[in-house]
PyMOL commands that place a pseudoatom at each C-alpha (Angstrom):
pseudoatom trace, name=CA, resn=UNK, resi=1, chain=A, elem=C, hetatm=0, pos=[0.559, -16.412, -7.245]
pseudoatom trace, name=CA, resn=UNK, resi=2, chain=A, elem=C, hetatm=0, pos=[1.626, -13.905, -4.441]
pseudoatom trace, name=CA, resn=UNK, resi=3, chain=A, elem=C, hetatm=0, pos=[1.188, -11.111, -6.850]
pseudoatom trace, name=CA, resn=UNK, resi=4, chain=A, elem=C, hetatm=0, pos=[-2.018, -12.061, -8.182]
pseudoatom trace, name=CA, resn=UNK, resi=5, chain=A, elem=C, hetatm=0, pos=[-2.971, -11.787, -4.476]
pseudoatom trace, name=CA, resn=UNK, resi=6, chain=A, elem=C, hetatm=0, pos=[-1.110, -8.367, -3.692]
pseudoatom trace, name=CA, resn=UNK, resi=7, chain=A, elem=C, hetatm=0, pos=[-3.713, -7.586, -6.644]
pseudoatom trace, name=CA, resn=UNK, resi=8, chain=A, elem=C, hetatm=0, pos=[-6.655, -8.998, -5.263]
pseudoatom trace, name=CA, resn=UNK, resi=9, chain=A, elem=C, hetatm=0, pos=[-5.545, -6.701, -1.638]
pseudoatom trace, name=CA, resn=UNK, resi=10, chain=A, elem=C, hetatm=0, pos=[-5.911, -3.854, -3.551]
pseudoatom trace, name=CA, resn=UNK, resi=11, chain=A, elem=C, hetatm=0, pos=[-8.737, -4.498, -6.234]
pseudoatom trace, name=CA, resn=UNK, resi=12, chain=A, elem=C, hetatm=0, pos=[-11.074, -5.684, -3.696]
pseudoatom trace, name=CA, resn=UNK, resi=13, chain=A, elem=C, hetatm=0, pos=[-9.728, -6.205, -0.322]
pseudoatom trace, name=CA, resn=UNK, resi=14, chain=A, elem=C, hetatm=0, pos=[-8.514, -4.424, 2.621]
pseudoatom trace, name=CA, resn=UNK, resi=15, chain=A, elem=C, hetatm=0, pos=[-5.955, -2.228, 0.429]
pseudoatom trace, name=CA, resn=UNK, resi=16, chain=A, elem=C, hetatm=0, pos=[-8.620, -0.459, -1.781]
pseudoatom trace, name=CA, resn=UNK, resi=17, chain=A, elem=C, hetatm=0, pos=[-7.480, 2.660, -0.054]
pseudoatom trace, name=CA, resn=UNK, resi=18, chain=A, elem=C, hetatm=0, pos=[-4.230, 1.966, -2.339]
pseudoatom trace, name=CA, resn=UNK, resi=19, chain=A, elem=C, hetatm=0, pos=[-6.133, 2.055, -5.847]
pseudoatom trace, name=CA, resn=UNK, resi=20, chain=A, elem=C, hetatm=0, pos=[-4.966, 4.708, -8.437]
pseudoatom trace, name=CA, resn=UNK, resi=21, chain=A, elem=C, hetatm=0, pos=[-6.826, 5.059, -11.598]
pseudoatom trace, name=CA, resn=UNK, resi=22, chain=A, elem=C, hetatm=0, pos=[-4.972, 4.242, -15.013]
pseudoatom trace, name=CA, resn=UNK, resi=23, chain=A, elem=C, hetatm=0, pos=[-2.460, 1.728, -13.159]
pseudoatom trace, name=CA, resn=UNK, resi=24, chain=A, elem=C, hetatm=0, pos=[-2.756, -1.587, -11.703]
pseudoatom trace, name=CA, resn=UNK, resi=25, chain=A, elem=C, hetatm=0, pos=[-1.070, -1.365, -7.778]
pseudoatom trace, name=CA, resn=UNK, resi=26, chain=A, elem=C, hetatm=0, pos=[0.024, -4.892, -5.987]
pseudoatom trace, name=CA, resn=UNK, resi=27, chain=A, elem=C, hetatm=0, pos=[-0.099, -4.612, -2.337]
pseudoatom trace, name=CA, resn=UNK, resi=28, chain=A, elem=C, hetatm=0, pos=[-0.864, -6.263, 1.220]
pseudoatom trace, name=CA, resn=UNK, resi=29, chain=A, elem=C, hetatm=0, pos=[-1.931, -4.482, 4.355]
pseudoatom trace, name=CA, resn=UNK, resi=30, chain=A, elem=C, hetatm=0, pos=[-1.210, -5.005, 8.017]
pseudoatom trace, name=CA, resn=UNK, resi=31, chain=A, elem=C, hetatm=0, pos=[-1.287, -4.706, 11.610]
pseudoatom trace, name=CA, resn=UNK, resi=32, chain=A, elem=C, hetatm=0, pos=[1.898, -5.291, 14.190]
pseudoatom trace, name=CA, resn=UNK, resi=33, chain=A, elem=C, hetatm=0, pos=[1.790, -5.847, 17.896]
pseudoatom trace, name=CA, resn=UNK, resi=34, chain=A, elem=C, hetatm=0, pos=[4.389, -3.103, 19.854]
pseudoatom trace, name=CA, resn=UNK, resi=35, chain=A, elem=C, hetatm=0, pos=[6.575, -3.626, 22.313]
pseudoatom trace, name=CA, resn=UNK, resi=36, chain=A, elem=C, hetatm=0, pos=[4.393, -2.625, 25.328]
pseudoatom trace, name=CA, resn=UNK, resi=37, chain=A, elem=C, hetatm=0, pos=[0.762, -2.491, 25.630]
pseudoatom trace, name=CA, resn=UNK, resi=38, chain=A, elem=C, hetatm=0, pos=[-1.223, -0.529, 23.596]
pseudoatom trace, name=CA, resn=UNK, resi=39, chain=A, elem=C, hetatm=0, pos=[-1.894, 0.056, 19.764]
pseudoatom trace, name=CA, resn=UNK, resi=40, chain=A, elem=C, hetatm=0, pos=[-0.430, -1.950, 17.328]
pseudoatom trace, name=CA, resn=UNK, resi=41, chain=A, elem=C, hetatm=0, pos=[1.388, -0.303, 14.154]
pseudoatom trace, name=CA, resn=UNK, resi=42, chain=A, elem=C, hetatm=0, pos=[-0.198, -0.508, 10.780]
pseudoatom trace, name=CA, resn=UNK, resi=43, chain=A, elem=C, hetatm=0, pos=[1.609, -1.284, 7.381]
pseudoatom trace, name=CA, resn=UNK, resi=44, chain=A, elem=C, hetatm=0, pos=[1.371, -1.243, 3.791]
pseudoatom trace, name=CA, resn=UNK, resi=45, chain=A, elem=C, hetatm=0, pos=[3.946, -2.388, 1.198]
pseudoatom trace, name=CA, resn=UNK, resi=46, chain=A, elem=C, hetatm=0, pos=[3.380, -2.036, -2.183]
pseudoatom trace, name=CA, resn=UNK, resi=47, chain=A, elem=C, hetatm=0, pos=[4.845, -1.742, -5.776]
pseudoatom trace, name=CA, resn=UNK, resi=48, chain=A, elem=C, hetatm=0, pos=[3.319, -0.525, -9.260]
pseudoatom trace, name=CA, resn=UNK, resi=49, chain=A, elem=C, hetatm=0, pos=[2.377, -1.115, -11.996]
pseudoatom trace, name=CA, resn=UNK, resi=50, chain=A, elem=C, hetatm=0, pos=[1.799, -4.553, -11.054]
pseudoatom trace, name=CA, resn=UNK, resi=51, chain=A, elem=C, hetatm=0, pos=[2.904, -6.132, -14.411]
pseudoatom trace, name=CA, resn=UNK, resi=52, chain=A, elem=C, hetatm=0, pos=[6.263, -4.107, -14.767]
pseudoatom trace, name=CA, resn=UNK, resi=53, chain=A, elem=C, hetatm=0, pos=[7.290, -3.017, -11.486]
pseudoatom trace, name=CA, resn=UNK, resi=54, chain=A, elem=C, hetatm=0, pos=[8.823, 0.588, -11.466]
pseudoatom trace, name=CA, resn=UNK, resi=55, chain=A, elem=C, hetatm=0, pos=[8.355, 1.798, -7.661]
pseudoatom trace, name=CA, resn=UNK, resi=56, chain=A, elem=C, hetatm=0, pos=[8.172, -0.273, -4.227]
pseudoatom trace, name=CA, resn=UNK, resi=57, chain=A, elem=C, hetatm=0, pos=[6.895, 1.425, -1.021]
pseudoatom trace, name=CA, resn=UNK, resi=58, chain=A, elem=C, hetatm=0, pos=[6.465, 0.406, 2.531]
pseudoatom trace, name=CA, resn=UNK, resi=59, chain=A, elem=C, hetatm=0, pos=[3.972, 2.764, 4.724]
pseudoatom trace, name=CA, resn=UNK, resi=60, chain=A, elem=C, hetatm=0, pos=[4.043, 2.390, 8.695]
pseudoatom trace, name=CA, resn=UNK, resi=61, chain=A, elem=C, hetatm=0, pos=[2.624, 4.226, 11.720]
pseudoatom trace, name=CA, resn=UNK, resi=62, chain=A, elem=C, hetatm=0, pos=[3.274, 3.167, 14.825]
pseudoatom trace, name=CA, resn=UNK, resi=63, chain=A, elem=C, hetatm=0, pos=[1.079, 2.791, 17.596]
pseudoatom trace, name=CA, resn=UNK, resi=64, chain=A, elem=C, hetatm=0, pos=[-1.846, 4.050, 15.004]
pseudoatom trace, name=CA, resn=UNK, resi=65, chain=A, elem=C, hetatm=0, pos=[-4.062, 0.984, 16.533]
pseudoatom trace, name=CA, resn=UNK, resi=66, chain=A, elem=C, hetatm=0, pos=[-5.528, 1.138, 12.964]
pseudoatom trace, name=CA, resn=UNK, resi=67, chain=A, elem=C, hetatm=0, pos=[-5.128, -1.374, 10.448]
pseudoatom trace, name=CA, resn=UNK, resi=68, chain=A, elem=C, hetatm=0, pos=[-2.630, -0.774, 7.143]
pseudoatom trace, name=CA, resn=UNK, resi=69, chain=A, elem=C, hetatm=0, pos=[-5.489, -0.401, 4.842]
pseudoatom trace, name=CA, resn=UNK, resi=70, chain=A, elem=C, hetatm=0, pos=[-7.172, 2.988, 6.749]
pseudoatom trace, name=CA, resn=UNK, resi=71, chain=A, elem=C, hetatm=0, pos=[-4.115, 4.814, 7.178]
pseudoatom trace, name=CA, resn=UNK, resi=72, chain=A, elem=C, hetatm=0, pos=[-1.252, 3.457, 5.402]
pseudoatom trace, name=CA, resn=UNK, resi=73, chain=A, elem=C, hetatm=0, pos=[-2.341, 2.602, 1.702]
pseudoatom trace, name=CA, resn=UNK, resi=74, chain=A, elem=C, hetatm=0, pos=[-3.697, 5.987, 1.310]
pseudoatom trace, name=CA, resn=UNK, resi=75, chain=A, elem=C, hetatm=0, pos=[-0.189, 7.744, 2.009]
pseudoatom trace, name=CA, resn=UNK, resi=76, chain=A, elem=C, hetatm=0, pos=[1.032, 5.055, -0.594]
pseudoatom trace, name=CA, resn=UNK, resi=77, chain=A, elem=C, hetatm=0, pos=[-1.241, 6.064, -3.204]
pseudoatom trace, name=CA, resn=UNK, resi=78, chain=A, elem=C, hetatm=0, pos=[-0.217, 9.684, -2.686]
pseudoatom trace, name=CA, resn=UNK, resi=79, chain=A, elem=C, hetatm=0, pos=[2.899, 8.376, -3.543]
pseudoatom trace, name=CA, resn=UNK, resi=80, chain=A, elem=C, hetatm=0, pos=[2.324, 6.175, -6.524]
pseudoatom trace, name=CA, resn=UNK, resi=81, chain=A, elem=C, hetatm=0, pos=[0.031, 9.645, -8.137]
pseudoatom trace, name=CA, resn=UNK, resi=82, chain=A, elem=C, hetatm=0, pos=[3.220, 12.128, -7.154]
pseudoatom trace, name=CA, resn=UNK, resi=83, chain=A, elem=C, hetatm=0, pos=[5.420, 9.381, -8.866]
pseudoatom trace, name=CA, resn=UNK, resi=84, chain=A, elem=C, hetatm=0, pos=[2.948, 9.544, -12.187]
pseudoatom trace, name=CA, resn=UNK, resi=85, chain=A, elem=C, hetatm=0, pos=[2.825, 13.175, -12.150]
pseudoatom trace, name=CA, resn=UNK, resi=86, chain=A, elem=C, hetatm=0, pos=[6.546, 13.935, -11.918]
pseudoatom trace, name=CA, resn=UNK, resi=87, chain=A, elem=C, hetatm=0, pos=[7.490, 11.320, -14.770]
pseudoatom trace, name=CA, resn=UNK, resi=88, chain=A, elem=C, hetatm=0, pos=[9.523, 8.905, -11.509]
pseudoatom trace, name=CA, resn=UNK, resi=89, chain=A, elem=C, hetatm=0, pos=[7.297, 6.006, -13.309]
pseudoatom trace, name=CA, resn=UNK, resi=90, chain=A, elem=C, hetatm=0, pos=[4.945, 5.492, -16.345]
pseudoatom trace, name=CA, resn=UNK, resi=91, chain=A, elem=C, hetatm=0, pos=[1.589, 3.747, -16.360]
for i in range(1, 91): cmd.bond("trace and resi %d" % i, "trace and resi %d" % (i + 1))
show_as sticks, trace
zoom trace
């Protein structure tokens, strides 16, 4: 059930920024208060493909006082292409 959900995050929710054509990615997004006042830290964890996990990544910026789906799950779909492209996992 999660990762129909970690699907859903990136199909159609807030980790769209995450999608990389020819493979299915699982994922969830976030936001995290700091430690003093200011801007929270964004996060995005992921793994792909979603039906026979080959790679897991976790994104974060701190104090980006963004969400994990603007800034985050487009450094982790650099990552999952790179990964494609130098054989590290297959679609």
């Amino acid at each position: 059930i999660i990762k129909e959900y970690m699907i859903g995050c990136v199909k159609s929710g807030t980790g769209r920024s995450a999608r990389v054509s020819g493979i299915e990615v699982a994922g969830k997004t976030g936001t995290a208060e700091n430690e003093k006042e200011g801007k929270t830290h964004a996060w995005f964890v992921c793994f792909a493909p979603a039906d026979n996990p080959q790679i897991a990544i976790c994104v974060m910026k701190e104090y980006s006082g963004s969400g994990g789906g603007s800034v985050c799950a487009p450094i982790a779909a650099k990552l999952i292409k790179k990964a494609l492209e130098t054989g590290i996992i297959t679609k």
